[in-house]
N, C-alpha and C positions, 0 to 999 in steps of 0.2 A: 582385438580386445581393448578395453579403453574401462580407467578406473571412476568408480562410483561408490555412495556411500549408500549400504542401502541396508531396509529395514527387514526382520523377517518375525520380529513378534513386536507389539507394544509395549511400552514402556518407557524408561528413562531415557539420559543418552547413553546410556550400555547400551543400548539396542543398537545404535546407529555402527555398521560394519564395513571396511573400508575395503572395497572388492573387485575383481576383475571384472568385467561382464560384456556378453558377444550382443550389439546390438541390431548388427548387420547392415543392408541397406537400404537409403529410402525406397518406400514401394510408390506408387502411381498416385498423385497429391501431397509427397513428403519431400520434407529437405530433412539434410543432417550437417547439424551444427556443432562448429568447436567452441567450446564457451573459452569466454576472455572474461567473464564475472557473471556471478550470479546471486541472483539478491535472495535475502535472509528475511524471513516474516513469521510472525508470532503462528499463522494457522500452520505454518510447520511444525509445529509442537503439537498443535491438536492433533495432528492425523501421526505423529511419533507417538504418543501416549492412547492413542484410540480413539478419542473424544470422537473425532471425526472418522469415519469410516474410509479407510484406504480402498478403492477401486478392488484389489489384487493384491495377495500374501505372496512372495515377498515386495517389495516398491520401492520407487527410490523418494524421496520428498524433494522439495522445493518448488515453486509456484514460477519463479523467472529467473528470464539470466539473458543475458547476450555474449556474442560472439561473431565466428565467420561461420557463412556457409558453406560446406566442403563437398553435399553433392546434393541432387534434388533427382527426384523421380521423375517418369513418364507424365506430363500435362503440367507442370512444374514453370507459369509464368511468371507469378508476379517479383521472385526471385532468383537471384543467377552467381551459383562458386565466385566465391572470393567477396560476395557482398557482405557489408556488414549489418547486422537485422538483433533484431532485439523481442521478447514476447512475456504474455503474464499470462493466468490462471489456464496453466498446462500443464501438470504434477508430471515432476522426474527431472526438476534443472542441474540435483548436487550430482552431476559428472562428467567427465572432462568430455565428452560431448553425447550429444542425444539424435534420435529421429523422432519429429513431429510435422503434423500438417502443418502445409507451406503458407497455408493462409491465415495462421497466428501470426509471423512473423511479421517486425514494421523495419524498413530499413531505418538504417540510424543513420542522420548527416554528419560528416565530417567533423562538425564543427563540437559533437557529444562524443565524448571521452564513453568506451563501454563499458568503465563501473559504476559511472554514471547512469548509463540507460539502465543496467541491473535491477539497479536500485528503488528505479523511479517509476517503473511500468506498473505495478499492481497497485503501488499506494496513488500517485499521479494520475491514475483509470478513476480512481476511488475522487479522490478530491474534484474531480473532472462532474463524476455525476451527481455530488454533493452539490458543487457549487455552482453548475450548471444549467443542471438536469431536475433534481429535485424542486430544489429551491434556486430559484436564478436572479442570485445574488447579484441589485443592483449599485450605482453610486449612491453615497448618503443614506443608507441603510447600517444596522449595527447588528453584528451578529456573533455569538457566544459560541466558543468552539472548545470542547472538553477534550483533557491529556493531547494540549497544544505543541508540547515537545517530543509527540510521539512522529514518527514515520510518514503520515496523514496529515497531523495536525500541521507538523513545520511545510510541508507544499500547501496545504490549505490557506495558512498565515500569509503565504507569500501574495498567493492567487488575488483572495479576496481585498487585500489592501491594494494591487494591481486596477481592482474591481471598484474600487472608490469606496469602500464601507470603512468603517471603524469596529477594526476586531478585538474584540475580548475575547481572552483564553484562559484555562485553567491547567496547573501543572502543582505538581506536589513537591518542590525543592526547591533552594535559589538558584540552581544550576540550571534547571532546566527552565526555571521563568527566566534567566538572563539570556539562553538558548533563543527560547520563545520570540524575547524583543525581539532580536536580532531577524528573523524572518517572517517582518511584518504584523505582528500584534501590538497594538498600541496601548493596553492593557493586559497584566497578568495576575490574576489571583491565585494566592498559594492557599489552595481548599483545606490545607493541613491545619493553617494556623488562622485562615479567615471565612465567614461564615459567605460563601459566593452570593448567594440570594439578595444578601445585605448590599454586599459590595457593587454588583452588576443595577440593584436598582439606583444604588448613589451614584455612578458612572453614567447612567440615563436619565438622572432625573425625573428618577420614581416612571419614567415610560418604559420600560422594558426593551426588550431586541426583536427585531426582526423574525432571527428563525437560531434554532440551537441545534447544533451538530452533536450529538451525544452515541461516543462508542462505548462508552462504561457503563450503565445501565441503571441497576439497580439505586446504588449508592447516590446517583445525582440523578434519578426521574423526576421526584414531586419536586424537587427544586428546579428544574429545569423547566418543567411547566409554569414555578409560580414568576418565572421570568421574562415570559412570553407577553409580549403586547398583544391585544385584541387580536384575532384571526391571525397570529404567527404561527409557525410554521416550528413542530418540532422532529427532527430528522436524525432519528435512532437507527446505528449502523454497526456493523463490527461482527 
């Protein structure tokens, strides 16, 4: 038996039930892991309150987590007991360990502490095909990246300054815009007390950004468009 925290109707966190549960062993393509951390994300809440549809009544949430592997199934390569591995958008990380296919899992180097890798797999994936994949954020490019001090935004800040751009962000606090500095945004506007549309074209020079990252939606669409230089690139995510 091994404890979990698990949901069995929608709702608040009264839902959330701290429980025994038999998970047995891996079958043929599985490992099972003991988490040493598991990361925390907002879609945990959507599928706690319903928003999102849980697979299966009862469930357990959480998107990731890392740990050791403690045994692996029949056909079971790419991972081997005692390895340390790490995984994202796999629902059932919150308990003290799980069985899932072997082939989510990424080993972790030595050198990544595992509340680290936790942490960093789902949003880290995310900022990866943002900055990548979508839009492939070059040197001397400038690009707007909304709620900068979220999960996403602070690895995106990092990345893209890595990437040679000049990053502006948007965050709603002085906490979170001094946050923001700190992992590579070279601008912060606080959307609370400044109009960003204004701000973002006086930071360019009336030429606008490259491409905007926008996981908020509603609130910052038309502004995020009237920001965009000719043929930029707007990349709504969340």
């Amino acid at each position: 038996m091994i404890n979990a925290i698990r949901v069995h109707r929608t709702g608040g966190p009264d839902v959330l039930h701290y429980e025994q549960v038999e998970i047995g062993e891996p079958g043929p393509g599985e490992a099972r892991v003991r988490h040493e951390a598991v990361g925390l994300n907002f879609i945990d809440v959507y599928f706690r309150t319903g928003l999102y549809k849980a697979a299966k009544m009862p469930f357990t949430p959480g998107n990731e987590g890392a740990g050791i592997v403690v045994a692996v199934g029949a056909g079971v390569e790419n991972v081997r007991v005692g390895e340390r591995v790490a995984y994202a958008a796999t629902p059932g990380s919150y308990a003290d360990e799980r069985i899932l296919p072997a082939d989510r899992l990424v080993k972790v180097p030595d050198t990544i502490d595992l509340k680290t890798a936790a942490s960093m797999m789902l949003k880290g994936m995310t900022a990866q095909y943002l900055l990548r994949r979508t839009f492939r954020v070059e040197p001397g490019q400038t690009i707007l990246f909304h709620a900068a001090a979220g999960g996403v935004g602070l690895i995106a800040g990092q990345w893209a300054k890595h990437l040679g751009a000049t990053v502006i962000g948007t965050a709603g606090s002085e906490e979170k815009i001094a946050l923001a500095r700190k992992h590579g945004y070279d601008h912060v506007i606080n959307y609370r007390s400044e109009n960003f549309v204004e701000r973002v074209r006086e930071l360019t020079n009336g030429e606008g950004v490259d491409v905007v990252y926008d996981s908020v939606g509603r609130d910052t669409y038309m502004g995020s468009l009237d920001v965009l230089k000719p043929l930029g690139m707007f990349a709504c995510f969340g």
